[in-house]
KEGU-107544 format. One record per residue (C-alpha): residue in one letter; x, y negated, z. Coordinates in steps of 0.5 Angstrom, whole numbers, padded with zeros to 4 digits, always signed. Layout:
# KEGU-107544
aXYZ
...
***
This chain:
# KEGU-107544
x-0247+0161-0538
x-0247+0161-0529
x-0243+0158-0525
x-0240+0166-0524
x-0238+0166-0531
x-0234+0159-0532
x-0227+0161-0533
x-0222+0159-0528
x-0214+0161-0528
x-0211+0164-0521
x-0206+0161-0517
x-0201+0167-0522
x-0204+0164-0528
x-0208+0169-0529
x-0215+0167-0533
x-0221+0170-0529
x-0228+0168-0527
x-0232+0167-0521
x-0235+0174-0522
x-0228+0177-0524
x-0225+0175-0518
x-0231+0176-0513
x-0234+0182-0516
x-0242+0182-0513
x-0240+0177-0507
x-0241+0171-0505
x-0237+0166-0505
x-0234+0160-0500
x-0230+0155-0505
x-0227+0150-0502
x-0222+0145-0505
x-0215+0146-0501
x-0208+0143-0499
x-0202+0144-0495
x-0200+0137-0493
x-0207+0135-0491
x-0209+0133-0483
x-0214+0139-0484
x-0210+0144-0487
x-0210+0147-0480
x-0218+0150-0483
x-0214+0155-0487
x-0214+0159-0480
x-0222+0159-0480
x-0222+0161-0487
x-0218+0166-0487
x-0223+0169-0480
x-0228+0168-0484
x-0224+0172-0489
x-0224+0177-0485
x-0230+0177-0481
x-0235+0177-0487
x-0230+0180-0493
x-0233+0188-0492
x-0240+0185-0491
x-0240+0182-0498
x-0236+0175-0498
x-0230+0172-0500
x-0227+0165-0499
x-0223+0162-0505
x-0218+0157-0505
x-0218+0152-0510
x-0212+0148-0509
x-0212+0140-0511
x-0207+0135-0511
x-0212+0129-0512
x-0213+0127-0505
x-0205+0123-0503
x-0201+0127-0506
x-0203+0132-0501
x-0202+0139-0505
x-0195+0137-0508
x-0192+0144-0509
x-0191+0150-0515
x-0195+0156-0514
x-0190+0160-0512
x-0189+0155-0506
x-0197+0154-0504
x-0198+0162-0505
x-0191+0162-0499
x-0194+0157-0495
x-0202+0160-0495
x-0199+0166-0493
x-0193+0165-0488
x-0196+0160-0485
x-0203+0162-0484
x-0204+0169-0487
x-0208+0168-0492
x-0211+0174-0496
x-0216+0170-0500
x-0216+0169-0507
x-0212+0162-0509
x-0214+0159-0516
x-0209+0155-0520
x-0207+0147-0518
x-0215+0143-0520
x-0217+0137-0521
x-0224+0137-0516
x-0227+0129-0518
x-0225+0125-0525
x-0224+0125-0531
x-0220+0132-0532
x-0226+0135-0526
x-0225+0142-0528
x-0232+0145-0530
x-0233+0149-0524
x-0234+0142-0521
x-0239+0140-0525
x-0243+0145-0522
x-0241+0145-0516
x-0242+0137-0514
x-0249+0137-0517
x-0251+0141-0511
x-0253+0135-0505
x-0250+0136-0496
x-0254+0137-0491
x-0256+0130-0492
x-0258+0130-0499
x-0252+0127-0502
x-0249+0130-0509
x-0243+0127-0512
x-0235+0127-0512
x-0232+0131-0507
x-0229+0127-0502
x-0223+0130-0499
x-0219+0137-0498
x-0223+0143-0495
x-0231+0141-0497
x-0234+0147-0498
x-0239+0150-0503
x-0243+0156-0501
x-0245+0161-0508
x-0249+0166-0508
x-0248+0173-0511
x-0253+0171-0516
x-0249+0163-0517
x-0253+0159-0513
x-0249+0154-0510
x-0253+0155-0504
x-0250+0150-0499
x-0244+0145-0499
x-0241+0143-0493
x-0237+0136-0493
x-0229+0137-0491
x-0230+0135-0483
x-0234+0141-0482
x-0230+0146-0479
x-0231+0154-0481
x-0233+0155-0475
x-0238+0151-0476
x-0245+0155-0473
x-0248+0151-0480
x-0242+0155-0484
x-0244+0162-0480
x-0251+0161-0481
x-0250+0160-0488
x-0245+0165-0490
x-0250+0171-0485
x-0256+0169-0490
x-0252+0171-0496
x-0251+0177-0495
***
């Protein structure tokens, strides 16, 4: 089984897959929260949404409360915050556990794959960001201060479509 295949629930409850919900694109996970210091990276998540989405990209947002306590709410209020505050039309996954114990299967995967410094291991705070392929390679993973916009970001989004 692939990465593409691990079952995952959306922000609505809803049983799914990465390959369900994505179709044959490729995909940005990227672990979020709504009363985080960098939660104004939505906004460049949702540019890249737009941007890259009929190209054969979407962004994923994984919403996470391991992090302080930083993603607090129901999925009702997390789905009118993305939405009201930043317009978000990306699909939102159900509240996950990224690190630890209860680490959600997709981040097994996920964590496995090295940064840009040969570093794998546990997600270090909200908004890392992993790139997977229309086939399932993880193909990049980019820690939590690194913008959206980020030419590093962009140049790898452009090699997987």
């Amino acid at each position: 089984m692939g990465i593409r295949d691990i079952a995952i629930d959306t922000l609505a409850d809803t049983p799914t897959t990465l390959a369900e919900l994505a179709g044959d694109k490729a995909v940005l996970v990227v672990n979020v929260a709504s009363r985080c210091g960098l939660t104004p990276q939505y906004a460049g998540l949702v540019d890249l949404q737009r941007t890259y989405g009929e190209r054969g990209f979407t962004v994923v947002g994984v919403p996470c409360n391991q992090f302080y306590g930083q993603e607090p709410g129901t999925a009702e209020e997390i789905q009118e915050f993305c939405s009201t505050t930043y317009g978000v039309d990306f699909p939102l996954l159900a509240k996950t556990e990224v690190n630890g114990e209860g680490r959600h299967p997709l981040y097994d995967v996920l964590t496995a794959t090295p940064d840009a410094e040969g570093k794998a291991g546990d997600v270090e705070w909200n908004f890392e960001k992993f790139l997977v392929a229309r086939d399932g390679e993880v193909l990049a993973r980019f820690r939590p201060k690194v913008q959206p916009d980020d030419p590093a970001v962009i140049a790898a989004i452009e090699k997987s479509l």
